[in-house]
Structure formats: structure tokens, C-alpha cells
RONUFI-47259 format. One record per atom (N, C-alpha, C, CB): residue number from 1; atom name; x, y, z. Coordinates in steps of 0.1 Angstrom, whole numbers, plus 5000, padded with zeros to 4 digits. Each point is the difference from the previous one (the first is absolute). Glycine has a CB too. Layout:
<recs>
<NUM,CA,<X,Y,Z>>
...
</recs>
This chain:
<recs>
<1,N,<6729,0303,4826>>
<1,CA,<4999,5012,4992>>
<1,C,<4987,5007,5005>>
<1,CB,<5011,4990,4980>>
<2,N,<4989,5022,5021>>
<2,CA,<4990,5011,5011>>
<2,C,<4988,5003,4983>>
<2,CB,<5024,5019,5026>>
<3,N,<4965,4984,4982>>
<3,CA,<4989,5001,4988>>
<3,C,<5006,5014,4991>>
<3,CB,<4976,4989,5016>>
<4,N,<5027,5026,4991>>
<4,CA,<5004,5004,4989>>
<4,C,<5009,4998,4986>>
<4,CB,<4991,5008,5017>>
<5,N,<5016,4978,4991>>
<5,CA,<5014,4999,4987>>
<5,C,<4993,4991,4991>>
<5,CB,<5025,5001,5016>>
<6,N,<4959,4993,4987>>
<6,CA,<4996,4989,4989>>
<6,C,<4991,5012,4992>>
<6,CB,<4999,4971,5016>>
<7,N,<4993,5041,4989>>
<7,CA,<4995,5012,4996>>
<7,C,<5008,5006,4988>>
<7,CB,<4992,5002,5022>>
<8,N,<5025,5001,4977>>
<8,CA,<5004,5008,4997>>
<8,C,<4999,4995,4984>>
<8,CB,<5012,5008,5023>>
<9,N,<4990,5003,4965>>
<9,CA,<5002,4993,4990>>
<9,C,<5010,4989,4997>>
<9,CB,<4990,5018,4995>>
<10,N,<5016,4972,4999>>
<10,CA,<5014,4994,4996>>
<10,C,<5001,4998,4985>>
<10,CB,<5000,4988,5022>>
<11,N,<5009,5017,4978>>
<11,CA,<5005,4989,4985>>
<11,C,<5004,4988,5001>>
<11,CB,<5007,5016,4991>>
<12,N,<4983,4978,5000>>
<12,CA,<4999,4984,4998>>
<12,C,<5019,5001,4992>>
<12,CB,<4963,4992,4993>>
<13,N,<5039,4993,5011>>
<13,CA,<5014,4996,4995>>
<13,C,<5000,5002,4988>>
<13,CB,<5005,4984,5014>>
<14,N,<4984,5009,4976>>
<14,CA,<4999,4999,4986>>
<14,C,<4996,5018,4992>>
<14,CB,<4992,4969,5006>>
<15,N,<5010,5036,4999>>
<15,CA,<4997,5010,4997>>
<15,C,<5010,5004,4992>>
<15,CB,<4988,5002,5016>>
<16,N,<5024,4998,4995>>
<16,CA,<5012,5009,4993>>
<16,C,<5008,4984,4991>>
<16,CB,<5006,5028,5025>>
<17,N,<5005,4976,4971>>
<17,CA,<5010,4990,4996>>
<17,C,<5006,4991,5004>>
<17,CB,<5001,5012,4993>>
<18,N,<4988,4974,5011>>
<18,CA,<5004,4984,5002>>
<18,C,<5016,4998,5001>>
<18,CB,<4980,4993,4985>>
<19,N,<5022,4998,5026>>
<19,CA,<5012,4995,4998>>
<19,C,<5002,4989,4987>>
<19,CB,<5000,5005,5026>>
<20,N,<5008,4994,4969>>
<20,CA,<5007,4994,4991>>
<20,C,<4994,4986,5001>>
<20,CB,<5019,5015,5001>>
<21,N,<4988,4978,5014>>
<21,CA,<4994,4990,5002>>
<21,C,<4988,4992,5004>>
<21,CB,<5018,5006,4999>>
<22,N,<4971,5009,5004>>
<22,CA,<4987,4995,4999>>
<22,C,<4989,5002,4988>>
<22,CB,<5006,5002,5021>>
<23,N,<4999,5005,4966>>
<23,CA,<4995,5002,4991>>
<23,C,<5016,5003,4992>>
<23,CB,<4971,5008,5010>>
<24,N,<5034,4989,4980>>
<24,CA,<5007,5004,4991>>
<24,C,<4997,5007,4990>>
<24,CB,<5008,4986,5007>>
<25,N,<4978,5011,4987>>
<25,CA,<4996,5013,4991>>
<25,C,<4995,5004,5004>>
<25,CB,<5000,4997,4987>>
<26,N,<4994,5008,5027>>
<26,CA,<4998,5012,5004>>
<26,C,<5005,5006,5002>>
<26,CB,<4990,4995,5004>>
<27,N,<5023,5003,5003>>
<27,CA,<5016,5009,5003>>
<27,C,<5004,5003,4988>>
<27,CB,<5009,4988,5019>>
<28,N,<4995,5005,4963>>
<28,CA,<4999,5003,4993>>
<28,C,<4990,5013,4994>>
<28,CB,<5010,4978,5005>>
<29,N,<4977,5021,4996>>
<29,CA,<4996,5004,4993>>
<29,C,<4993,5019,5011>>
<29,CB,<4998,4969,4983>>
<30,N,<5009,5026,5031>>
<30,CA,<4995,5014,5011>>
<30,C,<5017,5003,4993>>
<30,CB,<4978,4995,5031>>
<31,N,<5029,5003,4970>>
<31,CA,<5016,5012,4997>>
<31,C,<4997,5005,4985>>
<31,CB,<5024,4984,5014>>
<32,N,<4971,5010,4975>>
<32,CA,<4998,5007,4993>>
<32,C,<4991,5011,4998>>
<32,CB,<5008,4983,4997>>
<33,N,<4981,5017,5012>>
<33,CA,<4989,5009,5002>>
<33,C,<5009,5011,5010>>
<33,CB,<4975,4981,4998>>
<34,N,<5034,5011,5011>>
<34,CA,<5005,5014,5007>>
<34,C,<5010,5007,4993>>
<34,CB,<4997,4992,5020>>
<35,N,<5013,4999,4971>>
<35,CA,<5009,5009,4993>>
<35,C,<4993,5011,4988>>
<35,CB,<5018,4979,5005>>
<36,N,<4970,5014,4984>>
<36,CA,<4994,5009,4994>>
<36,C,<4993,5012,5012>>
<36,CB,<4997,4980,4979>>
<37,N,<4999,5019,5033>>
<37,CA,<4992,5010,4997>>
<37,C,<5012,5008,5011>>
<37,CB,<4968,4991,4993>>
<38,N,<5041,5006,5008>>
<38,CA,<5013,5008,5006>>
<38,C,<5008,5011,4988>>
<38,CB,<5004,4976,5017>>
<39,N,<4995,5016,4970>>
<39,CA,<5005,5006,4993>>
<39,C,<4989,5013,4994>>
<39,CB,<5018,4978,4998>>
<40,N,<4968,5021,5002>>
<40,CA,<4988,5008,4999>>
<40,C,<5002,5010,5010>>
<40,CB,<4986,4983,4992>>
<41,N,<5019,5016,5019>>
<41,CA,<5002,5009,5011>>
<41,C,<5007,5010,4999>>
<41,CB,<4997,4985,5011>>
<42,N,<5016,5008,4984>>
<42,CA,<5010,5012,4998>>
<42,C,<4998,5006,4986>>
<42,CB,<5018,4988,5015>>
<43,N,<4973,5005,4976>>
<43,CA,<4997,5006,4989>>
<43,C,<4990,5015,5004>>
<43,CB,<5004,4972,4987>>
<44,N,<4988,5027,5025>>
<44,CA,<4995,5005,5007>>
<44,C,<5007,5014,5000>>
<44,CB,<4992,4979,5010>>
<45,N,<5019,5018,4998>>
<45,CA,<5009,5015,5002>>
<45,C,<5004,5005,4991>>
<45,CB,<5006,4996,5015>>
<46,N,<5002,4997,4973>>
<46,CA,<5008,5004,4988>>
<46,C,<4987,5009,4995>>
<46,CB,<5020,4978,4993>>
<47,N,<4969,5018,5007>>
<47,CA,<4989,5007,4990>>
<47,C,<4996,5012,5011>>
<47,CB,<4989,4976,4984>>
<48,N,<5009,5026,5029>>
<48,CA,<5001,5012,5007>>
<48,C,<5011,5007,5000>>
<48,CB,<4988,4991,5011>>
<49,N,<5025,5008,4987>>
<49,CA,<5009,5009,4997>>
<49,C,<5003,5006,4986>>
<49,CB,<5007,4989,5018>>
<50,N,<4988,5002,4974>>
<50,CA,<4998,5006,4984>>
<50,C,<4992,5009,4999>>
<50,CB,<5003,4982,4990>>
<51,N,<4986,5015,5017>>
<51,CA,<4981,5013,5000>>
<51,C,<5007,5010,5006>>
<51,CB,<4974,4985,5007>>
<52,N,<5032,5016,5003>>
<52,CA,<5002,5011,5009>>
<52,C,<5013,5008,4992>>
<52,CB,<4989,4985,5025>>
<53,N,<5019,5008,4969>>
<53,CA,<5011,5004,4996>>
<53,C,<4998,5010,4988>>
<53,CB,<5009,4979,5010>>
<54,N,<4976,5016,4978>>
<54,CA,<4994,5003,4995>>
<54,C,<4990,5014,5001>>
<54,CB,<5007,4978,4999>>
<55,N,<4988,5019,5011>>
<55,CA,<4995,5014,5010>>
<55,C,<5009,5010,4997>>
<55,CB,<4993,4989,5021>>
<56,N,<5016,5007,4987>>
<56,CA,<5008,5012,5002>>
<56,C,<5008,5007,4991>>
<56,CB,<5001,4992,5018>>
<57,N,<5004,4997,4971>>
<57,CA,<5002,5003,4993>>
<57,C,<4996,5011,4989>>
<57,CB,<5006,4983,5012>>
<58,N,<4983,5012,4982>>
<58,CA,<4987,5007,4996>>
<58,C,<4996,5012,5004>>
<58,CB,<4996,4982,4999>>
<59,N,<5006,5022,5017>>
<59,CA,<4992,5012,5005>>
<59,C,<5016,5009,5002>>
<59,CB,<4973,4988,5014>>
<60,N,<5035,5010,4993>>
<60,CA,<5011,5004,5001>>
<60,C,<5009,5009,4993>>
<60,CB,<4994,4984,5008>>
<61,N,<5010,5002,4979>>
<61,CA,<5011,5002,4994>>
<61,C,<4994,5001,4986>>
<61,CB,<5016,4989,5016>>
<62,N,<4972,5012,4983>>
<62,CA,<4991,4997,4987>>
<62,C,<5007,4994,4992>>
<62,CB,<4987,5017,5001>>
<63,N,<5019,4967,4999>>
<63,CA,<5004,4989,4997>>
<63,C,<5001,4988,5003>>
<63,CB,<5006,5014,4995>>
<64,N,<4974,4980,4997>>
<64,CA,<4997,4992,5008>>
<64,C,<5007,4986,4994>>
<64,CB,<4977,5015,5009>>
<65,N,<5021,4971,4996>>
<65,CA,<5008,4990,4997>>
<65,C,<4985,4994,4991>>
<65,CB,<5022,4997,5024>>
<66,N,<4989,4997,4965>>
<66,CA,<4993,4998,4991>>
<66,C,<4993,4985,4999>>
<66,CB,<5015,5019,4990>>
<67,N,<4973,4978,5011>>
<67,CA,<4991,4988,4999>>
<67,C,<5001,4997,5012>>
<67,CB,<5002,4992,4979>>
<68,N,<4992,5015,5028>>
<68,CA,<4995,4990,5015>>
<68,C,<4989,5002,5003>>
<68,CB,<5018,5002,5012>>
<69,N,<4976,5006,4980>>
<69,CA,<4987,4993,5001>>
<69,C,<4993,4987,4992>>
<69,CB,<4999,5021,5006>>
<70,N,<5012,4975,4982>>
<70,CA,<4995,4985,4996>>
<70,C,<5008,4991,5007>>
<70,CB,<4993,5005,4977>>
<71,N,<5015,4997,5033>>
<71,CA,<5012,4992,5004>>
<71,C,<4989,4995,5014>>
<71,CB,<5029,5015,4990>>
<72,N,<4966,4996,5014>>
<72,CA,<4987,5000,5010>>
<72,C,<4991,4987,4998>>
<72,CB,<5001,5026,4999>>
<73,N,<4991,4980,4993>>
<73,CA,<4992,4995,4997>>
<73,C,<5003,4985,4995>>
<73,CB,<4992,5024,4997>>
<74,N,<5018,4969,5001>>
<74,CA,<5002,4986,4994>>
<74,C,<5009,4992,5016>>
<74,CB,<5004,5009,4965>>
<75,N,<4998,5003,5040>>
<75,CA,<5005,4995,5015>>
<75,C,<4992,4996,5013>>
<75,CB,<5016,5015,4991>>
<76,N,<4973,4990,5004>>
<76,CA,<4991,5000,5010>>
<76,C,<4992,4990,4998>>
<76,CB,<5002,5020,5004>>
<77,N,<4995,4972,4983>>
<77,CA,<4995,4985,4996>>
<77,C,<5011,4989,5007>>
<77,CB,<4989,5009,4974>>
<78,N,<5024,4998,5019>>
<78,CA,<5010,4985,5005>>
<78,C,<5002,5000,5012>>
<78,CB,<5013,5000,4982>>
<79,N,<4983,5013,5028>>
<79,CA,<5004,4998,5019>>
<79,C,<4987,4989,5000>>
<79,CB,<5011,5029,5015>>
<80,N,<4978,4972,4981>>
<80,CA,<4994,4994,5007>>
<80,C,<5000,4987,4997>>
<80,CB,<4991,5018,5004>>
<81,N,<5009,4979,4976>>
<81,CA,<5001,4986,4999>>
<81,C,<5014,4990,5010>>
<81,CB,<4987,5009,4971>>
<82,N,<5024,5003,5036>>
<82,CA,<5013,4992,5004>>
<82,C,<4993,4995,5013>>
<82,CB,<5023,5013,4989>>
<83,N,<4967,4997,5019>>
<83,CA,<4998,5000,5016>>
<83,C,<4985,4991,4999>>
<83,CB,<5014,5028,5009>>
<84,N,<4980,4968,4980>>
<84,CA,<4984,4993,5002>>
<84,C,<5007,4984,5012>>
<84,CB,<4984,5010,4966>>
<85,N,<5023,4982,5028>>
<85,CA,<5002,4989,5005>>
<85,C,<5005,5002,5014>>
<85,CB,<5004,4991,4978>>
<86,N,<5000,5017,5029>>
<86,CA,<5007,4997,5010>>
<86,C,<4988,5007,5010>>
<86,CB,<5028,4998,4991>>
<87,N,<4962,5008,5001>>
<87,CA,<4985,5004,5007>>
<87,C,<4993,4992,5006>>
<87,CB,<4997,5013,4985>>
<88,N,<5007,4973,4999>>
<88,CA,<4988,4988,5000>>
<88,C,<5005,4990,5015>>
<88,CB,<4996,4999,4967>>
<89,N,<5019,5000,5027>>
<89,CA,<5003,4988,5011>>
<89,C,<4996,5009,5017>>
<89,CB,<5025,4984,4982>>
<90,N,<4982,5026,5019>>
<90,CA,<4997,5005,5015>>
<90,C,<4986,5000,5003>>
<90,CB,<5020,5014,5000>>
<91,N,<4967,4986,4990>>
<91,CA,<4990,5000,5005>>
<91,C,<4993,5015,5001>>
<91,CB,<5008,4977,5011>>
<92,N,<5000,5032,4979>>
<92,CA,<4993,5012,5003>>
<92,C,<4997,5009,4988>>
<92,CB,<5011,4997,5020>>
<93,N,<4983,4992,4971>>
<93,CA,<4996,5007,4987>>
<93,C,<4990,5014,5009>>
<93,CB,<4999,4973,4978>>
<94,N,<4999,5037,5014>>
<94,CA,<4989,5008,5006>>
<94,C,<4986,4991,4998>>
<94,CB,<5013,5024,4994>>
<95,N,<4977,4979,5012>>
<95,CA,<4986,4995,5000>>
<95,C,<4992,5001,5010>>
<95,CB,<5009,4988,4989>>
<96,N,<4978,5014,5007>>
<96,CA,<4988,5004,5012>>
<96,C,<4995,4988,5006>>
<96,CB,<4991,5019,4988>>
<97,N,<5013,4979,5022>>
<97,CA,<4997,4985,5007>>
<97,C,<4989,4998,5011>>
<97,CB,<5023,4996,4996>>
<98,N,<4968,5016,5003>>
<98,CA,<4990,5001,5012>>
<98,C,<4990,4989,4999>>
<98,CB,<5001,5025,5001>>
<99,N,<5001,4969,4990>>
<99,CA,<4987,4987,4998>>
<99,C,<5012,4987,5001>>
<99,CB,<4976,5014,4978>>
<100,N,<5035,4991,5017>>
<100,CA,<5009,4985,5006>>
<100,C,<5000,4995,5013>>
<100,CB,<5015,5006,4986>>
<101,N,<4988,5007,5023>>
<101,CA,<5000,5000,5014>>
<101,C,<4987,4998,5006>>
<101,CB,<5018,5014,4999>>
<102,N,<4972,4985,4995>>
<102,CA,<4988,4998,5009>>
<102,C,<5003,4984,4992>>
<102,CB,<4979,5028,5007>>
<103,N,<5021,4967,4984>>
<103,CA,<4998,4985,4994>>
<103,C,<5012,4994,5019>>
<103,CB,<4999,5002,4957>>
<104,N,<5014,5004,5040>>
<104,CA,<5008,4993,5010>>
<104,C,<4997,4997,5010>>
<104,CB,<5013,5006,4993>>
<105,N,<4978,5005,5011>>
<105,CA,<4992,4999,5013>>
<105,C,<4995,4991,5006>>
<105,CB,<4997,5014,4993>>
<106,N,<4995,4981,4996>>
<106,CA,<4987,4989,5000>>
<106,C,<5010,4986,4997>>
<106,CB,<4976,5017,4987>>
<107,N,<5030,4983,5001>>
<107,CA,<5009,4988,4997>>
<107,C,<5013,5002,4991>>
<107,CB,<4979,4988,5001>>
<108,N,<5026,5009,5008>>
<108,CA,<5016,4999,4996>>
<108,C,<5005,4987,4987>>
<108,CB,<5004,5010,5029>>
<109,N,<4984,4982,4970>>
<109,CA,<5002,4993,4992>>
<109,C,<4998,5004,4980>>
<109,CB,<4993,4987,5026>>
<110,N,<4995,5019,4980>>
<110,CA,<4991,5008,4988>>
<110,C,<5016,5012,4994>>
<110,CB,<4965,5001,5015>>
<111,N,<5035,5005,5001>>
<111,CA,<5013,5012,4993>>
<111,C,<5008,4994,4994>>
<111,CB,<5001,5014,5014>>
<112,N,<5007,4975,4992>>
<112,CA,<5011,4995,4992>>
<112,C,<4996,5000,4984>>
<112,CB,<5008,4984,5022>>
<113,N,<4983,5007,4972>>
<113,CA,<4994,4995,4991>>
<113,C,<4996,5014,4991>>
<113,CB,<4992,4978,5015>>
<114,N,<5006,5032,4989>>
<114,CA,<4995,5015,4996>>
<114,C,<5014,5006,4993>>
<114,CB,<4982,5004,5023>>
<115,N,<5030,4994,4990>>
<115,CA,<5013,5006,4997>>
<115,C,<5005,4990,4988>>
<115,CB,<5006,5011,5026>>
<116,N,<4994,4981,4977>>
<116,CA,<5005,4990,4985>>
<116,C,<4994,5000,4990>>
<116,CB,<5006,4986,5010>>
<117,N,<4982,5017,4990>>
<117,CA,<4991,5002,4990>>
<117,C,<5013,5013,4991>>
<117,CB,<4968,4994,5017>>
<118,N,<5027,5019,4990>>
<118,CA,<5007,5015,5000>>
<118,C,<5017,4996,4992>>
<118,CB,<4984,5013,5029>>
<119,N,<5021,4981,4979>>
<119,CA,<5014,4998,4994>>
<119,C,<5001,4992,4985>>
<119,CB,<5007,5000,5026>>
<120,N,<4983,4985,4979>>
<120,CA,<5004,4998,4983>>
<120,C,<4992,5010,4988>>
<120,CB,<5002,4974,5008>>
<121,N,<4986,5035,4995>>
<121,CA,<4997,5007,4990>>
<121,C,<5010,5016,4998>>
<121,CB,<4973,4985,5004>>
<122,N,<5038,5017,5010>>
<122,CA,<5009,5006,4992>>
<122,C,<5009,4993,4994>>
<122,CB,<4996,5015,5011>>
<123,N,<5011,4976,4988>>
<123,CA,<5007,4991,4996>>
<123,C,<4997,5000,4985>>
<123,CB,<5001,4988,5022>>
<124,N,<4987,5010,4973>>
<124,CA,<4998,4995,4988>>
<124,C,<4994,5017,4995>>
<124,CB,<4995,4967,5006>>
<125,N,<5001,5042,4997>>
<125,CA,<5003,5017,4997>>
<125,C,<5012,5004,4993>>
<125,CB,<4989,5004,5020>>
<126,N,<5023,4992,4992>>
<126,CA,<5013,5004,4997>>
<126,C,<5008,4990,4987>>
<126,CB,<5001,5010,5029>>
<127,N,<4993,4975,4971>>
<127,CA,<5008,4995,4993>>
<127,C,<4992,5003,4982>>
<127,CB,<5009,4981,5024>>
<128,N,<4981,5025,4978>>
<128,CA,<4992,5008,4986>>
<128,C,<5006,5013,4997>>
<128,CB,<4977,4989,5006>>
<129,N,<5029,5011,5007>>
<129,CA,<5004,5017,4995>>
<129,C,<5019,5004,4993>>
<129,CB,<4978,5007,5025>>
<130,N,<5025,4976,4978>>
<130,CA,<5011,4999,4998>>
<130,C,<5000,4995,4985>>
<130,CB,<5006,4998,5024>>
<131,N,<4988,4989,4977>>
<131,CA,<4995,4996,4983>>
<131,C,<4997,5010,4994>>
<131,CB,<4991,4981,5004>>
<132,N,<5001,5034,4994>>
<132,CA,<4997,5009,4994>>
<132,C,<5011,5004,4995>>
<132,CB,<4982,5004,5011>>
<133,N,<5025,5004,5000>>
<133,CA,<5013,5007,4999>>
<133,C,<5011,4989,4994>>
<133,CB,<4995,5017,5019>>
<134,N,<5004,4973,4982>>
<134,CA,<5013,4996,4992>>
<134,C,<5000,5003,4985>>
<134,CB,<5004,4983,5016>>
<135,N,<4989,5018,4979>>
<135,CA,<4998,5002,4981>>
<135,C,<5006,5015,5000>>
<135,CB,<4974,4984,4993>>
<136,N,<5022,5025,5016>>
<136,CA,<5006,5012,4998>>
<136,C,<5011,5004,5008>>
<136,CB,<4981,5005,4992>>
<137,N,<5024,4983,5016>>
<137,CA,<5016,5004,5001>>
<137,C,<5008,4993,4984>>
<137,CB,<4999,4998,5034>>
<138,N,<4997,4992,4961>>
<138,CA,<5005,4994,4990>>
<138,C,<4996,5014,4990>>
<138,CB,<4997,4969,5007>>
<139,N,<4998,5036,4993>>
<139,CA,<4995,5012,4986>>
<139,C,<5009,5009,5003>>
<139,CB,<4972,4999,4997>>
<140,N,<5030,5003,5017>>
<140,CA,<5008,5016,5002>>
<140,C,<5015,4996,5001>>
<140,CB,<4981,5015,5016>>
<141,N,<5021,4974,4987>>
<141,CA,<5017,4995,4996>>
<141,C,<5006,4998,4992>>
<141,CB,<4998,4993,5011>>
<142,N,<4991,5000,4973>>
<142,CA,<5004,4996,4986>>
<142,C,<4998,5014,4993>>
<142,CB,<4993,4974,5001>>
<143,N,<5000,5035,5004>>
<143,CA,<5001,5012,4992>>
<143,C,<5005,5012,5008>>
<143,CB,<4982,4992,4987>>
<144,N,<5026,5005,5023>>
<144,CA,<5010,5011,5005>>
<144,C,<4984,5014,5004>>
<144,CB,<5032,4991,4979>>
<145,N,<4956,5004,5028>>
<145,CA,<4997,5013,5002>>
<145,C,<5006,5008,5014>>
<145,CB,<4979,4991,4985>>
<146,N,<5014,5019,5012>>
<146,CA,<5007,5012,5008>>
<146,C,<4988,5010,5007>>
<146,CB,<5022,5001,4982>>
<147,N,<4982,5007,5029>>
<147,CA,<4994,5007,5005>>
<147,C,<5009,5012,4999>>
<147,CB,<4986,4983,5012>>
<148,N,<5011,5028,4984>>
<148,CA,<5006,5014,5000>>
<148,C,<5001,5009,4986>>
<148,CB,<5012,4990,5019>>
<149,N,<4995,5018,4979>>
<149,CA,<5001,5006,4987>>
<149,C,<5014,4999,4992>>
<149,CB,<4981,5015,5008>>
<150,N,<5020,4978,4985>>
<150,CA,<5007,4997,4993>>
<150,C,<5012,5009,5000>>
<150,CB,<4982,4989,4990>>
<151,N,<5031,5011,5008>>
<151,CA,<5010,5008,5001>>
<151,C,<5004,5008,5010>>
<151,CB,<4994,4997,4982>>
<152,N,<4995,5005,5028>>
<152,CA,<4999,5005,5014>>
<152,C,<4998,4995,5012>>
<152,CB,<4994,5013,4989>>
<153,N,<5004,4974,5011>>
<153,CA,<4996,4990,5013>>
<153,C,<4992,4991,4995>>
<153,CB,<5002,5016,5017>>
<154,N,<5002,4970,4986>>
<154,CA,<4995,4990,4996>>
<154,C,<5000,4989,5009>>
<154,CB,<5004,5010,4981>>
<155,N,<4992,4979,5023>>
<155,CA,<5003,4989,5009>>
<155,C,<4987,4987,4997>>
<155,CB,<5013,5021,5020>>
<156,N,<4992,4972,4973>>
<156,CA,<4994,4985,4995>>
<156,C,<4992,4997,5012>>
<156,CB,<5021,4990,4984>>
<157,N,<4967,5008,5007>>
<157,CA,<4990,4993,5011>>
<157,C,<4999,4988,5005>>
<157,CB,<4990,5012,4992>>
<158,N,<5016,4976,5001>>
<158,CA,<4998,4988,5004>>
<158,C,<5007,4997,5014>>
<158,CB,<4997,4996,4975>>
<159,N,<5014,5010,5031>>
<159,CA,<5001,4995,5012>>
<159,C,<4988,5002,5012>>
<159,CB,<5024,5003,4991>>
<160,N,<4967,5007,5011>>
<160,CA,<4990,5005,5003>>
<160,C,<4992,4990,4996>>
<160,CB,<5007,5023,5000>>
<161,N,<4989,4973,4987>>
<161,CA,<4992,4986,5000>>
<161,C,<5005,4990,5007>>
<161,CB,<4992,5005,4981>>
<162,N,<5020,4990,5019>>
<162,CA,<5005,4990,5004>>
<162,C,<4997,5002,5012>>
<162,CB,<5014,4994,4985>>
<163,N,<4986,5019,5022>>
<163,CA,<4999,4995,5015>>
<163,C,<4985,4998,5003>>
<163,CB,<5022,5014,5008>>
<164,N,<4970,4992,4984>>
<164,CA,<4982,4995,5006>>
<164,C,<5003,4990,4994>>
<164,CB,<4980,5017,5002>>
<165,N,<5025,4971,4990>>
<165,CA,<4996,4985,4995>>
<165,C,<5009,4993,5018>>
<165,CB,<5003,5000,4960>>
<166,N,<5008,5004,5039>>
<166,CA,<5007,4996,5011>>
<166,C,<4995,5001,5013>>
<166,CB,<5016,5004,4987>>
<167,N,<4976,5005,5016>>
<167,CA,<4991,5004,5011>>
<167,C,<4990,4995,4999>>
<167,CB,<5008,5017,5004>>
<168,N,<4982,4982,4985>>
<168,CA,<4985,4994,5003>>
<168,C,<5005,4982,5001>>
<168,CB,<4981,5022,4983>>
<169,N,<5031,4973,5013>>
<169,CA,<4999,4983,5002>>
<169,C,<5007,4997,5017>>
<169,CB,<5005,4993,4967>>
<170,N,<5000,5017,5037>>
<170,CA,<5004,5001,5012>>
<170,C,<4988,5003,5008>>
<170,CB,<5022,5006,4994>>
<171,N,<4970,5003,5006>>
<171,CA,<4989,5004,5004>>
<171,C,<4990,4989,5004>>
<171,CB,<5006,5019,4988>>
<172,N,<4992,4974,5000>>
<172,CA,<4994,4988,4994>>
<172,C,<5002,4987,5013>>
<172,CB,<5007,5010,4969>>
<173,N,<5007,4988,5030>>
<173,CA,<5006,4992,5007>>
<173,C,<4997,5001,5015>>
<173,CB,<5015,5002,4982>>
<174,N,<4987,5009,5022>>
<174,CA,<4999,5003,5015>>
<174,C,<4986,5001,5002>>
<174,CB,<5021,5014,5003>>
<175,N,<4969,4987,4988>>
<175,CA,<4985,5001,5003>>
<175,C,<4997,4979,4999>>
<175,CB,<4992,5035,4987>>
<176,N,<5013,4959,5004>>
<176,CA,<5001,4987,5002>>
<176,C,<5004,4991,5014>>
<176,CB,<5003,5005,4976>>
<177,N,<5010,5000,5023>>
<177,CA,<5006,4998,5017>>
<177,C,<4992,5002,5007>>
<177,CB,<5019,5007,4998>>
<178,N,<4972,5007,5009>>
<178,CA,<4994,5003,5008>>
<178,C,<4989,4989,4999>>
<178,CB,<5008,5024,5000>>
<179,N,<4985,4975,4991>>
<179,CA,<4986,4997,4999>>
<179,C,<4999,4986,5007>>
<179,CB,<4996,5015,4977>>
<180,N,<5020,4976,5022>>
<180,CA,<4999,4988,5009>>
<180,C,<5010,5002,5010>>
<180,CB,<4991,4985,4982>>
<181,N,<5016,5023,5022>>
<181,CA,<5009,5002,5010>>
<181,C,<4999,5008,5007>>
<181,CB,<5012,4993,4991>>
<182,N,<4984,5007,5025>>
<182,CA,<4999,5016,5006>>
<182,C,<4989,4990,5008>>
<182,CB,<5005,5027,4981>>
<183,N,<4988,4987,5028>>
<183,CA,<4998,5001,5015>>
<183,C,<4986,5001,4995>>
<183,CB,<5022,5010,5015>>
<184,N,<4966,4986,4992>>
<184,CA,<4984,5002,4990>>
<184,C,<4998,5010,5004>>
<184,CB,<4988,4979,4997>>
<185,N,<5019,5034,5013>>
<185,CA,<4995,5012,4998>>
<185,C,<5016,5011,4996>>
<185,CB,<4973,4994,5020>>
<186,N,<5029,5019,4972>>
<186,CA,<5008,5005,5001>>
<186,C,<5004,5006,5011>>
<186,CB,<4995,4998,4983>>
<187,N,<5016,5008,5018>>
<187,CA,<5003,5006,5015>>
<187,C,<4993,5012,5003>>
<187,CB,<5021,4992,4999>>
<188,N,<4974,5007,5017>>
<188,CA,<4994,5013,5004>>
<188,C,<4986,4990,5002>>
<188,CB,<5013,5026,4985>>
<189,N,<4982,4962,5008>>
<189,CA,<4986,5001,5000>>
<189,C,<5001,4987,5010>>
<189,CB,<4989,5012,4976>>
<190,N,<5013,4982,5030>>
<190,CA,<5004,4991,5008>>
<190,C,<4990,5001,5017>>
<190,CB,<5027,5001,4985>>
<191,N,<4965,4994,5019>>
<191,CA,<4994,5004,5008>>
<191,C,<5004,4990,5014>>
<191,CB,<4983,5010,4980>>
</recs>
């Protein structure tokens, strides 16, 4: 192998979605991070063609579509609680790592120990943030609440909770996974 191909960045194996037969819950638990944040994606577009449809509607035909801006606004929690996990396992939560990369520098041992550190304290973030929210998916399901105005547009909130409880223990999961499975640097930092 020529020095620039050991230079270039790579993605580590463990990064993306394990084979089956070298991790089974990680193959388990990376398809679920890819199907949720697949279905966040296309939730992605449905919610760009509603805004825009909205637009135009609105300026056009001066008949705009009714509740998309709370349809918005509760859509744009659930893209992200569907797409956090498949952030965590690939290794690309956002984050300012200019002091990670100088630690890797020096010791790749320390980093590893740093990144596991980072994963289990999101791990145990997301699994608080799921325990929070479950009391008020149980509140907005037993009492049928709602987002909109009554007689004119309405749509029950609890599936919207259910998906941040269902996302932060997935989230949760994949920041556990990581924190003892994976490569002691993310991809790109590999020297």
C-alpha cells in the first residue's frame, strides 16, 4: 500500500453497520438507526413540499394550508430525535474536537478512553431524556392531547412523543454500543 493511500481519510469498518456475524446487535441495532433516520429523511421532503406548497399557496392563491406551521414545528423535533442514533453509531454526532485531536496526537490510548468517556455520558443524556419523556407520552395518550384548533385541524401529540422516547433509547443504545465497539479514533482522524 503507497503512503498516500495510508494518508487518506478511511472509514473504520465499525463505523457503519457490522456484519451480522461479527456483531449481531450491532447489525441489529445500526439497521435500526438506518431505517429510523431513513424514514426522518423522507420526513425531510414531505415537510419541504408542504412549506413550499404553503408558500405558494399563501402568496399566490391566497389559500394558505392550514397548520403547517405547528405540523413544522413538532416535525422538526421528531426528524431529529429519528436521525440522532444513526449520527451516534456512524461516529458523527456534531462536536468541536480541536482538543480531541491534539489528545490523539499525543495518545491514542488517552483518546480512546476520552471517546468512551463522551459516548457513555451521551448514552446516559439520552436515556434521561427518554425516562423524562415517557410520563408525557403516557399523559398525551391517556388524555387524547392535541396540537391545533379544534374543529379546524388537529393531530394528537403522543406519536411525536413516542418517537423522542423511541429515539432517545435508540440513541442511548448506539452511544452504549459505540462507547465499547468501534475504532479508538472516528473516521477522518486516523493518522
Amino acid at each position: 500500500m503507497d503512503e498516500t493511500a495510508l494518508q487518506r481519510p478511511q472509514q473504520a469498518e465499525s463505523e457503519g453497520i457490522p456484519a451480522f456475524a461479527d456483531a449481531p446487535a450491532g447489525f441489529v441495532l445500526g439497521t435500526v438507526a438506518a431505517v429510523l433516520s431513513a424514514i426522518g429523511t423522507v420526513w425531510i421532503g414531505f415537510l419541504m413540499i408542504l412549506i413550499v406548497s404553503d408558500v405558494i399557496g399563501r402568496n399566490f392563491f391566497d389559500a394558505p394550508i392550514t397548520g403547517v406551521a405547528e405540523i413544522a414545528g413538532y416535525s422538526v423535533v421528531a426528524i431529529v430525535f429519528l436521525q440522532t442514533a444513526a449520527a451516534v453509531m456512524q461516529g458523527r454526532l456534531t462536536r468541536a474536537d480541536f482538543l480531541y485531536r491534539r489528545i490523539a496526537g499525543l495518545s491514542r490510548p488517552v483518546a480512546a478512553a476520552l471517546e468512551s468517556a463522551f459516548c457513555v455520558t451521551g448514552a446516559i443524556v439520552f436515556a434521561l431524556i427518554a425516562w423524562s419523556s415517557s410520563d408525557k407520552l403516557i399523559t398525551a395518550y391517556m388524555r387524547a392531547e392535541f396540537f391545533g384548533v379544534q374543529g379546524v385541524f388537529i393531530v394528537p401529540t403522543w406519536p411525536f412523543r413516542a418517537i423522542i422516547v423511541f429515539g432517545s433509547i435508540t440513541a442511548s443504545l448506539a452511544a452504549l454500543y459505540r462507547a465499547f465497539n468501534r475504532t479508538p479514533l472516528p473516521a477522518g482522524q486516523r493518522k
